[in-house]
Every structure is written in structure tokens, then in C-alpha cells.
ROSE-4610 file (N, C-alpha, C; in Angstrom, 1 decimal, always signed):
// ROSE-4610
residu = [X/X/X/X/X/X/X/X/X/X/X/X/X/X/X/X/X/X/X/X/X/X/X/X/X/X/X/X/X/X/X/X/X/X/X/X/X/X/X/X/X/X/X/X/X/X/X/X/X/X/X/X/X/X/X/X/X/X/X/X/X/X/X/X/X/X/X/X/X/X/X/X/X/X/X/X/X/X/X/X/X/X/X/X/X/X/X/X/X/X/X/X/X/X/X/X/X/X/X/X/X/X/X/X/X/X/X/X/X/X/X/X/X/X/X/X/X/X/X/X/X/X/X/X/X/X/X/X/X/X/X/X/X/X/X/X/X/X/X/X/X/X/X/X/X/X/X/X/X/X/X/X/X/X/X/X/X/X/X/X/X/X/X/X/X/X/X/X/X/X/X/X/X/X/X/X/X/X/X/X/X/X/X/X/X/X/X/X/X/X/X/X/X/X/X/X/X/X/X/X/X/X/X/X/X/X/X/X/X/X/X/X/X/X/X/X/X/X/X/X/X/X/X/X/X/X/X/X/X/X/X/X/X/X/X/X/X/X/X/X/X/X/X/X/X/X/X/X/X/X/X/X/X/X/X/X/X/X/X/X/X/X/X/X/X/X/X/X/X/X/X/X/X/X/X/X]
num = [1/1/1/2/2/2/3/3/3/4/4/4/5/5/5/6/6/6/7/7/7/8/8/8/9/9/9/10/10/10/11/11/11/12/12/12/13/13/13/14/14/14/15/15/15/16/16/16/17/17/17/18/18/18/19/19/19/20/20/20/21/21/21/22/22/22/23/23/23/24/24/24/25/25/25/26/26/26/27/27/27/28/28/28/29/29/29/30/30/30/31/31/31/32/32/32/33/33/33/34/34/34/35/35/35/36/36/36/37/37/37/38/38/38/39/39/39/40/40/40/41/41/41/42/42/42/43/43/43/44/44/44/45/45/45/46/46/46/47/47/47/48/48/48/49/49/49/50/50/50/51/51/51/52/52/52/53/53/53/54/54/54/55/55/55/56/56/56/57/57/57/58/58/58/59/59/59/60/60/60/61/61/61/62/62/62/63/63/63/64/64/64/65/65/65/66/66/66/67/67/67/68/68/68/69/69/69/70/70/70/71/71/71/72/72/72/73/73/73/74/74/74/75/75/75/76/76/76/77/77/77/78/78/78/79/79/79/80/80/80/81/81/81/82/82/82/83/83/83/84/84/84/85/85/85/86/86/86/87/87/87/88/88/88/89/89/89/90/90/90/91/91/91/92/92/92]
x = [+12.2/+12.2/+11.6/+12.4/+11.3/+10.6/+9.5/+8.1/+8.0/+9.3/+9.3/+10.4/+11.2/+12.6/+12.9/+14.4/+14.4/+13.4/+13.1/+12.2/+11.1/+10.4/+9.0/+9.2/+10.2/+10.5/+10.8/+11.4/+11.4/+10.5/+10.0/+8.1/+7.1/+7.4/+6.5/+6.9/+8.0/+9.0/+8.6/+8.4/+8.5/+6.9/+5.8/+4.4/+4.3/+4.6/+4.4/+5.1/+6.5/+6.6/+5.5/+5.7/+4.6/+3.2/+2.9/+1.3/+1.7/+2.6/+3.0/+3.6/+4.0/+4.4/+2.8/+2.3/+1.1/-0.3/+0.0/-0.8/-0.6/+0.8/+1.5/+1.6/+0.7/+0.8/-0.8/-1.3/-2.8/-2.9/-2.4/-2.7/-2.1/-0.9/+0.0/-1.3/-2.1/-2.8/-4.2/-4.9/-5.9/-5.8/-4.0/-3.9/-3.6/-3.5/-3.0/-4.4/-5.7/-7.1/-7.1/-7.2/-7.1/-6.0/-6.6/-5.4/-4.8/-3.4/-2.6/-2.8/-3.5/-3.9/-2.7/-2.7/-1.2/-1.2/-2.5/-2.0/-1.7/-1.3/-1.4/+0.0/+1.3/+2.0/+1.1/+0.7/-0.2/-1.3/-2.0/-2.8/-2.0/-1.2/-0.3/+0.4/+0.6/+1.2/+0.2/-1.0/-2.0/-2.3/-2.7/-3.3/-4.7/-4.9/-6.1/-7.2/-7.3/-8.6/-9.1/-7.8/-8.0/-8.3/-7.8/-8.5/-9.5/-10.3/-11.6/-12.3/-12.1/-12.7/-12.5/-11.8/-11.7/-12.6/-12.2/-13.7/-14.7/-15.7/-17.1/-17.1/-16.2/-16.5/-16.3/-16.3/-16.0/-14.6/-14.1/-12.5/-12.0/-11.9/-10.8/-11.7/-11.6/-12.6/-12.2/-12.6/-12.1/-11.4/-11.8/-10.6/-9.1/-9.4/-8.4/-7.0/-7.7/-7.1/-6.6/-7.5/-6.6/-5.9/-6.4/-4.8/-3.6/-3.8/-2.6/-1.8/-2.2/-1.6/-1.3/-2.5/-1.5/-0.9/-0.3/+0.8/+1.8/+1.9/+2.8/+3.4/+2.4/+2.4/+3.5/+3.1/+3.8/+5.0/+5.1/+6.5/+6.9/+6.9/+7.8/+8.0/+6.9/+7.1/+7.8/+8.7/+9.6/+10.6/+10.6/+12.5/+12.4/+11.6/+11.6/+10.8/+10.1/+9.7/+8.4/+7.8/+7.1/+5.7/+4.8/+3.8/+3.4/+3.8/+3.9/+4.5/+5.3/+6.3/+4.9/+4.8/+3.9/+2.6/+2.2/+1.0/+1.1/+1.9/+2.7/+2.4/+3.2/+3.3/+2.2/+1.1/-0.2/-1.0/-0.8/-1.5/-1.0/-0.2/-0.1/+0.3]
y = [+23.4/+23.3/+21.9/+20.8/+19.9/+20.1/+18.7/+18.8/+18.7/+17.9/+17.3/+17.6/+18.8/+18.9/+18.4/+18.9/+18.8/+19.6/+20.7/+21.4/+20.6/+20.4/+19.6/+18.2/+17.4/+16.2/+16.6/+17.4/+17.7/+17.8/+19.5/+19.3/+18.1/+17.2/+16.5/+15.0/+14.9/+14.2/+14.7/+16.4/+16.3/+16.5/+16.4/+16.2/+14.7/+14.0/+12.6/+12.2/+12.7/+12.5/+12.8/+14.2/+14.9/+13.9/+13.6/+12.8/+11.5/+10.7/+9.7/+10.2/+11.1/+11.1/+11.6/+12.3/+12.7/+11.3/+10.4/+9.1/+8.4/+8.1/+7.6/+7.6/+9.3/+9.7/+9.4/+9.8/+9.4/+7.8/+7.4/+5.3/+5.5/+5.7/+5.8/+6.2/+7.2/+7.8/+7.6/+6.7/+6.1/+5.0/+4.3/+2.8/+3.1/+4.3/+4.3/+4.8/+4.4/+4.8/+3.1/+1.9/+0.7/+0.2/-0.3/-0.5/-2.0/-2.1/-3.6/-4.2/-5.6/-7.2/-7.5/-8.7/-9.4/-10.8/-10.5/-11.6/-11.6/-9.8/-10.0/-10.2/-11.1/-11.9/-13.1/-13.3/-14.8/-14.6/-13.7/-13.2/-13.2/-12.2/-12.8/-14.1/-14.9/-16.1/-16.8/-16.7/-17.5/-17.5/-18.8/-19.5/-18.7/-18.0/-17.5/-18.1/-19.5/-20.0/-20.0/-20.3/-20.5/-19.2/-18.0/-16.7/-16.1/-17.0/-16.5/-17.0/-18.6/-19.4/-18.6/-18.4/-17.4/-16.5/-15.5/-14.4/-14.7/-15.9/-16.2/-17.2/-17.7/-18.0/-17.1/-15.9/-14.1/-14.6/-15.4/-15.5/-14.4/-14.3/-12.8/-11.6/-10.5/-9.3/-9.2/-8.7/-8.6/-7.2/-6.6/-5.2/-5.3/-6.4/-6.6/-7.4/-8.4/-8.7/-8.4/-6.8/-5.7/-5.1/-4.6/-3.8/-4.4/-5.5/-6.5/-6.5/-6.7/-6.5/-5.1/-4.2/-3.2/-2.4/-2.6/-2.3/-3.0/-4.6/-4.5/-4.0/-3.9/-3.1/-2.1/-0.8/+0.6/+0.4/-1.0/-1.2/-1.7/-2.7/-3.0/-2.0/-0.7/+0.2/+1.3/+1.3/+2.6/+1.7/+0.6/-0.2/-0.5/-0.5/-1.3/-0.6/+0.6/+1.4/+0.7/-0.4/-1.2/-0.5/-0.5/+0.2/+1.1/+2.2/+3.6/+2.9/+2.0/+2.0/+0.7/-0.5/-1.1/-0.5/+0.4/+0.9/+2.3/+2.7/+2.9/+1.8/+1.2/-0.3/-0.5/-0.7/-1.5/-0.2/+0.2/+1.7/+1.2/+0.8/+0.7/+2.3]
z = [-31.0/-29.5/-29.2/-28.4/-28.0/-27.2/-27.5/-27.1/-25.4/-25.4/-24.1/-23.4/-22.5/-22.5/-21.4/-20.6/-19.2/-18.2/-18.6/-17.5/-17.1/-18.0/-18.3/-17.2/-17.6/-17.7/-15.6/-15.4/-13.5/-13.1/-13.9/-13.3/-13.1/-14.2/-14.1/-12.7/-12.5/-11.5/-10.8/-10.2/-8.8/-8.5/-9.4/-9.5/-9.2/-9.6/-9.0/-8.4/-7.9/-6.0/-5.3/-5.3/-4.4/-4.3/-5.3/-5.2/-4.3/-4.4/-3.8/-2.8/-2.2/-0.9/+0.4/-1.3/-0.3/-0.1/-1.5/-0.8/+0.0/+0.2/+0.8/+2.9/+3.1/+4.2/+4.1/+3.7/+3.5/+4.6/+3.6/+3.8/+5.0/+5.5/+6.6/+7.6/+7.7/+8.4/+8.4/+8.0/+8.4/+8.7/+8.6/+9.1/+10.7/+11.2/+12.8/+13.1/+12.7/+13.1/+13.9/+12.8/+13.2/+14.3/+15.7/+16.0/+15.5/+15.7/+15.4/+16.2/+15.6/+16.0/+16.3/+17.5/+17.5/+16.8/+15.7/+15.0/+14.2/+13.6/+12.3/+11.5/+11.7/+11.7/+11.2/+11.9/+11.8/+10.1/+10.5/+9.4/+8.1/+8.1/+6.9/+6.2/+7.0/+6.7/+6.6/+6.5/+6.3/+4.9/+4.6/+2.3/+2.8/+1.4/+1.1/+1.8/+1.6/+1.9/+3.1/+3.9/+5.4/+5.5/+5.3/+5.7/+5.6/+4.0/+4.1/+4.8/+5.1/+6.4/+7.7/+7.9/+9.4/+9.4/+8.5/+8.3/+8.4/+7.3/+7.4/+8.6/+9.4/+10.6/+12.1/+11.0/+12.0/+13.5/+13.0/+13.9/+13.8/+12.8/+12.2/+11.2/+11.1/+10.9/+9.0/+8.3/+7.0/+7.4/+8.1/+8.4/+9.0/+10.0/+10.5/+9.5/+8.6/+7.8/+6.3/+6.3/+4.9/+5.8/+7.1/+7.7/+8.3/+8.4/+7.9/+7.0/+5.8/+4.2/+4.3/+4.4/+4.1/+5.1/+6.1/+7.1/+6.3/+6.0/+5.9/+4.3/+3.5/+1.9/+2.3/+3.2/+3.4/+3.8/+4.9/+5.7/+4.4/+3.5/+2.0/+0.9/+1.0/+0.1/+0.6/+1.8/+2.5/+1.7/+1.9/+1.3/-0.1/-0.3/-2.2/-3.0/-2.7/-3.2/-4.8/-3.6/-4.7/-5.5/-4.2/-4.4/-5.2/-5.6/-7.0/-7.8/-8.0/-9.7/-10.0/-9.1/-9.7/-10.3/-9.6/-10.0/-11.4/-11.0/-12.6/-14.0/-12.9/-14.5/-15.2/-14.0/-14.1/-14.9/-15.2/-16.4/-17.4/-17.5/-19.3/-19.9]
């Protein structure tokens, strides 16, 4: 009997959908706590450095500029499904 069949191999598929759809709503749902800056277009297109300079010159919030990134992380990971396979990967 293998170790590993099809049964196993679904179970364990629809176990880590499920976890990813349910992190997935998670993050979704404590990003509509923060409301959207209208800079954060701007915020993203900004070089690292200049962003930390904004922050320690408190222009721009360090919150304002992770919910930037990840708004738009969730909006790239509904179409390319990046977010979970990379983090997959990155386990080894």
C-alpha cells in the first residue's frame, strides 16, 4: 500500500487551501482597520531610502507604508497567486 496515495495527497490539498484562504481573509481583514492613504501609489513607487527618510522625518507613518505593500501584496496574490507558493518555496 503506498505511503502516500491519492486520498492523502487531496486531504492534504484541501488542508492547505483552506489555511490560505483562511490567511488570506485574515490579512484582507485587518487591512480594512487601516484606512487607504492617497499616497499610497506614491508610497510604493518610492527607492527604499527615500522611504526611510520620510518616516524618520515622520512625513509618512511606518504603518502607512506596510499597508501600502501589503494592499498591494493581496491585490497581486488574487491574480498570480504569489504570496502562498512563494512562502511554500521559502521552507525548503
Amino acid at each position: 500500500m503506498p505511503l502516500f496515495g491519492p486520498s492523502q495527497f487531496t486531504s492534504a490539498r484541501e488542508t492547505k487551501l483552506s489555511q490560505r484562504r483562511s490567511a488570506l481573509s485574515r490579512a484582507s481583514k485587518a487591512l480594512t482597520a487601516i484606512p487607504e492613504h492617497p499616497k499610497e501609489n506614491l508610497i510604493l513607487s518610492t527607492p527604499a531610502q527615500e522611504l526611510t527618510q520620510k518616516i524618520r522625518d515622520k512625513e509618512w507613518t511606518s504603518l502607512m507604508v506596510v499597508a501600502a505593500f501589503a494592499r498591494r501584496c493581496l491585490a497581486t496574490q488574487e491574480d498570480l497567486n504569489c504570496l502562498t507558493e512563494g512562502i511554500a518555496l521559502g521552507r525548503g
